[in-house]
N, C-alpha and C positions, 0 to 999 in steps of 0.2 A: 844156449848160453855157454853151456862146459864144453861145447863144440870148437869152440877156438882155445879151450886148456889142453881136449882131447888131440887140434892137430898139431902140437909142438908149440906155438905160438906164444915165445916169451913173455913173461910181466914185462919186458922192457919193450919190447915190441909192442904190445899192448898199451902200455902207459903212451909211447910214441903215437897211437893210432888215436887215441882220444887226446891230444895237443893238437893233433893236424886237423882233428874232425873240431874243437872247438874254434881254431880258426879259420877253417871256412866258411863254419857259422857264422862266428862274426864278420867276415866281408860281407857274406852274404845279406843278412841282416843290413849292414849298412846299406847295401844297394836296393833292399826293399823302401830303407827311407827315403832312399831319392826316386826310387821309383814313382811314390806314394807324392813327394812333392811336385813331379813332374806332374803327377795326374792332375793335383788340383792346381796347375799354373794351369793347365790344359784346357779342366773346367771353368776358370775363374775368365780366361779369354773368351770363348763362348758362349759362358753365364748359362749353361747347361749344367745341371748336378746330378739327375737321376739319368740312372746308367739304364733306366727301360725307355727313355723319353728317345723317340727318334731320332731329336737331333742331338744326340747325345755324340758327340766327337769319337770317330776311327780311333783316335790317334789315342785315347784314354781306356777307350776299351782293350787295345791292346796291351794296353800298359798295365790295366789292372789285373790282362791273363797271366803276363809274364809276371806280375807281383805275387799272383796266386800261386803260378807255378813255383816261383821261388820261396813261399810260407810251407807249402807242402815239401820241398825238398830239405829246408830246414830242419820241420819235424820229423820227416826219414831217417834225417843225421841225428837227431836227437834220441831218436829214442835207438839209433847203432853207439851212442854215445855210451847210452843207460847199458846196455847188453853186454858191453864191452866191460863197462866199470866194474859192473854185477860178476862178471868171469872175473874177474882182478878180485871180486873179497873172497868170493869162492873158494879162488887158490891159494888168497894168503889163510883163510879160515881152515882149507884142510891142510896144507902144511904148519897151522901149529897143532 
């Protein structure tokens, strides 16, 4: 955490690095929701819903990988988000 106080890395820089990290959260999040409705157009078409049933549709499974991968990259950002903040009270905590 005091690792980015230790390597020079402004409050301003810092404060810049979590605006930029909360909005690619939020794209990214949005294109989880379309992801997430693309899956069930998907499902809804071939009236297949469980994702163990054979004929459970390519085209949803893959949509659910890349949604997943995209909840876990969110969370990675999230908690670089927390790390970051956390260094920002630090500094302003031992500067007063």
């Amino acid at each position: 955490m005091a690792k980015l106080h230790r390597l020079g890395i402004s409050q301003e820089t810092q404060l810049r690095q979590v605006a930029v990290i909360q909005g690619l959260m939020a794209d990214l999040e949005r294109t989880v929701q379309i992801l997430s409705i693309d899956i069930a157009t998907e499902e809804e078409r071939v009236r297949v819903f469980d994702p163990s049933a054979p004929a459970y549709p390519i085209l949803a499974r893959t949509l659910r990988a890349r949604r997943d991968n995209l909840c876990d990259t969110i969370a990675a950002l999230g908690q670089r988000r927390r790390m970051i903040a956390e260094t920002i009270e630090i500094s302003v905590a031992e500067a007063a």
